[in-house]
C-alpha positions as CSV (number, residue, x, y, z in Angstrom):
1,X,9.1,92.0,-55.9
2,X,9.7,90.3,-59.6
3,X,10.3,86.8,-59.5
4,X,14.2,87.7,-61.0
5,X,17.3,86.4,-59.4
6,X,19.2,89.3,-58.1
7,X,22.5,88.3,-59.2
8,X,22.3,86.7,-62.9
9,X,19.0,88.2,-63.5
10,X,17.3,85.1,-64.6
11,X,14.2,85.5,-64.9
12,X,10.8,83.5,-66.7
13,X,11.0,82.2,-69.9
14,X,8.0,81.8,-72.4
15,X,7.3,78.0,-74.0
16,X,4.5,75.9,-74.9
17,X,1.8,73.7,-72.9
18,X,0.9,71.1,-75.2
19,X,-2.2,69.1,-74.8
20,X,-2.9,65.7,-75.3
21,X,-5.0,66.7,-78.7
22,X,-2.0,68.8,-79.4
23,X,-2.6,72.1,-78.9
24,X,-0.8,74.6,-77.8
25,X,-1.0,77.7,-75.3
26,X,1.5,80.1,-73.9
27,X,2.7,79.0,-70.1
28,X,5.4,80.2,-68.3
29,X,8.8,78.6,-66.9
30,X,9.4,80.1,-63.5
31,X,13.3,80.4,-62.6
32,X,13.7,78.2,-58.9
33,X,14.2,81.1,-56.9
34,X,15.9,80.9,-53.2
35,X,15.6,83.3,-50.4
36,X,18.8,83.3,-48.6
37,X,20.7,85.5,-46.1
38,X,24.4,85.7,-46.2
39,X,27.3,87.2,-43.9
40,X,29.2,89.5,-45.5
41,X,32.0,89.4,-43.0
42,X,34.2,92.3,-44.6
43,X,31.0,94.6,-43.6
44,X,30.4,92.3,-40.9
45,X,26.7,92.5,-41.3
46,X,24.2,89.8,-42.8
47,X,22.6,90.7,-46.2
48,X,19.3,88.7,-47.6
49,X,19.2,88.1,-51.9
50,X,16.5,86.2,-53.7
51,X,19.0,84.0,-55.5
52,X,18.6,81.1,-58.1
53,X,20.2,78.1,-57.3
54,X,22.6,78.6,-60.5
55,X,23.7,81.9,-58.5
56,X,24.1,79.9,-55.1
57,X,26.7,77.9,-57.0
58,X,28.7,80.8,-58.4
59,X,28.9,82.6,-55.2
60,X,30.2,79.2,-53.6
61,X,32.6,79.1,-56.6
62,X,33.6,82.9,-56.7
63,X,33.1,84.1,-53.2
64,X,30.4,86.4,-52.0
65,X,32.2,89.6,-51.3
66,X,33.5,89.5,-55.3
67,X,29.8,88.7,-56.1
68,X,28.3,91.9,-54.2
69,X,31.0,94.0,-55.4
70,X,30.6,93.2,-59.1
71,X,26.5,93.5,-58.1
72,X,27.4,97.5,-56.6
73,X,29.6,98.1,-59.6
74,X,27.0,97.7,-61.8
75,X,24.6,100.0,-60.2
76,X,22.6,97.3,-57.7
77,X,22.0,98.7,-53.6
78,X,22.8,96.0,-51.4
């Protein structure tokens, strides 16, 4: 599975590793992804997402049942 967060869809971004002669070379900045498992207690079952910590936060701000319904709505199988 890609290293992508299944809710915002952040994934890695492209930048610069800069010696100390000053050159450069592509690297890449890896999101910091969390496995987590959740209860979905209107299904009353437990569902697992690989979640950044930014999308930890907004389903402790927005709930998780608003989360996964906005996530099915837009075409993603939980």
């Amino acid at each position: 599975m890609a290293r992508i967060c299944q809710v915002s869809g952040k994934g890695y971004q492209k930048g610069n590793k800069v010696s100390f002669s000053n050159k450069k070379s592509i690297r890449r900045f890896q999101p910091n992804l969390q496995k987590k498992r959740f209860f979905l207690a209107e299904e009353d079952k437990w569902i697992t997402l690989k979640l950044s910590t930014q999308a930890i936060r907004t389903i402790n701000k927005r709930g998780l049942f608003n989360v996964v319904k906005e996530m099915r709505a837009a075409g993603h199988k939980i």
